[in-house]
C-alpha positions as CSV (number, residue, x, y, z in Angstrom):
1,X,-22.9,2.1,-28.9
2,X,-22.3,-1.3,-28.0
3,X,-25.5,-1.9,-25.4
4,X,-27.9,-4.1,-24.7
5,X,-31.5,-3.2,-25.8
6,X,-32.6,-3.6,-22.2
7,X,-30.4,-0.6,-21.3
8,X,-31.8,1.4,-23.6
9,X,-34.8,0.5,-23.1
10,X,-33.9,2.0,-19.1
11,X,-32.5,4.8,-20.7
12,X,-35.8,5.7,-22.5
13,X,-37.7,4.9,-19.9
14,X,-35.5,7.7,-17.4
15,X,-35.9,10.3,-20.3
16,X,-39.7,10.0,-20.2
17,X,-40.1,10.0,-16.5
18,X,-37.2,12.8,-15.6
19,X,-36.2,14.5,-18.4
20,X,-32.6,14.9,-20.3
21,X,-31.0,15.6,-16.5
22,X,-31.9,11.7,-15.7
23,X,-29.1,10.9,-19.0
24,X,-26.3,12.8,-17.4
25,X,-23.3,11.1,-15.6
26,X,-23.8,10.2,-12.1
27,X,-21.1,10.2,-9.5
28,X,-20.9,7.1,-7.4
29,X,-18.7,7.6,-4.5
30,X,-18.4,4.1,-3.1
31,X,-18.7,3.2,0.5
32,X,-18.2,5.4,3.5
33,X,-14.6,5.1,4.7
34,X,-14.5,3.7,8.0
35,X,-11.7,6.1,9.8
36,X,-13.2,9.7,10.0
37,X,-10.3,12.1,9.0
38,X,-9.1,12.9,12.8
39,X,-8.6,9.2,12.6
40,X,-6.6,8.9,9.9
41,X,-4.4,11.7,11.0
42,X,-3.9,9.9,14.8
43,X,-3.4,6.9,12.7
44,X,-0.8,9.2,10.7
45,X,1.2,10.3,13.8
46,X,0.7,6.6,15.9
47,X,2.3,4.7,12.9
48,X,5.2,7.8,12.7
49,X,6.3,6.3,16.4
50,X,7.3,3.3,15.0
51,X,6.3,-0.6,15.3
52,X,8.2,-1.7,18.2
53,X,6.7,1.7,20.3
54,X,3.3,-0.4,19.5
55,X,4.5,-3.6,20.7
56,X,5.8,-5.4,17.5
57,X,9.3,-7.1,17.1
58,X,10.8,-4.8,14.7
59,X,10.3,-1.7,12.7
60,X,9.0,-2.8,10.1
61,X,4.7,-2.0,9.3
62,X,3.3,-4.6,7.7
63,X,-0.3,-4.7,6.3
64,X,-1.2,-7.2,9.0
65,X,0.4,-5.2,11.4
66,X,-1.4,-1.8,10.9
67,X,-4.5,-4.0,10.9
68,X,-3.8,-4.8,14.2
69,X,-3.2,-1.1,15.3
70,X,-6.4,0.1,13.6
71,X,-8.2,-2.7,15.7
72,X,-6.6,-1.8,18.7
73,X,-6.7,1.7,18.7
74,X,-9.8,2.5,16.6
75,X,-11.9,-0.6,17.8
76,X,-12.7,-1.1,13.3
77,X,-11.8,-4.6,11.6
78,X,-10.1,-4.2,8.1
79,X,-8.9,-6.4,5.3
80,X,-5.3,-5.6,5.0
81,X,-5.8,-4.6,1.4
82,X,-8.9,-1.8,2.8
83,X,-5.9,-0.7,4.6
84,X,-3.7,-0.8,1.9
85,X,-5.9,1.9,0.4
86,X,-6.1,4.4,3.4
87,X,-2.4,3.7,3.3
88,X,-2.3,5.6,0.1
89,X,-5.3,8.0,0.8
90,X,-2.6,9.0,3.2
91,X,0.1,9.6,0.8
92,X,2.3,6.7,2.0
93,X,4.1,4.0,-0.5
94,X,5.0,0.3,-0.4
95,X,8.6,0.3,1.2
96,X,10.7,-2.5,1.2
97,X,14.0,-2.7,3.6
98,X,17.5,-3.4,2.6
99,X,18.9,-6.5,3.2
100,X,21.9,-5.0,4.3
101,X,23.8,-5.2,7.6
102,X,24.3,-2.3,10.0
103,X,27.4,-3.2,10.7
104,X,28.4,-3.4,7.1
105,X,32.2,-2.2,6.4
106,X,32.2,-1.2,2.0
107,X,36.1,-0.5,2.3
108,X,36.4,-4.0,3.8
109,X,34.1,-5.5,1.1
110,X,35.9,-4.0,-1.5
111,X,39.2,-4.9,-1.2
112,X,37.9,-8.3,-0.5
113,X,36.7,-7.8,-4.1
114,X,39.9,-6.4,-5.6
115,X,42.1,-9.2,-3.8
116,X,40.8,-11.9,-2.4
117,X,38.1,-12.8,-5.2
118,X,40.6,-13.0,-7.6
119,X,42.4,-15.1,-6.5
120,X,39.9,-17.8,-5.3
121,X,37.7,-17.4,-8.4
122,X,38.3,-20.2,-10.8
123,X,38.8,-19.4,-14.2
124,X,39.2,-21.8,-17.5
125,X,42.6,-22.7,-18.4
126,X,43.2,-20.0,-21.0
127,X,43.8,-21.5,-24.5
């Protein structure tokens, strides 16, 4: 089985004192999470109002900056990758914004691309 005799030796030593039921799989369900479920549903609907309702420059959430929220509005200190993963517990994904302008004009952009580049692009005297 690939284990050290030591851990046998444990597993023996379980079998005498409780039985087969101390060989069976235990569940081990890591720490408590610090945000109660009400919590993480007010934490839910605060993030949903954006980050510049909550003070912050733009609208962007970063891990830092839910951090900050969490402290502030929950009074509990967390890693930013703890809240990565209540992030997740709460269905939510990594988003990254486009690097686009607002003020963007395609039709403008594409005959830019159909005329203009063209004509400035320098090409290899053909053979």
């Amino acid at each position: 089985m690939g284990v050290t005799p030591g851990a046998v030796s444990q597993w023996v030593k379980a079998f005498r004192r409780d039985g087969p039921d101390a060989l069976k799989a235990k569940i081990h369900p890591g720490p408590k999470p610090k945000l109660s479920e009400p919590q993480v549903e007010r934490l839910q609907q605060l993030l949903l109002q954006g980050a510049t309702h909550h003070g912050f420059a733009t609208e962007l959430w970063t891990l830092a900056r839910v951090v900050e929220l969490i402290r502030k509005q929950f009074g509990v200190s967390y890693d930013p990758s703890g809240v990565w993963h209540v992030l997740r517990r709460m269905g939510w994904t990594c988003q990254k914004p486009e690097r686009r302008a607002r003020e963007r004009d395609e039709s403008a952009i594409a005959a830019w691309r159909k005329e203009d580049w063209p004509r400035i692009k320098k090409r290899p005297p053909k053979r």
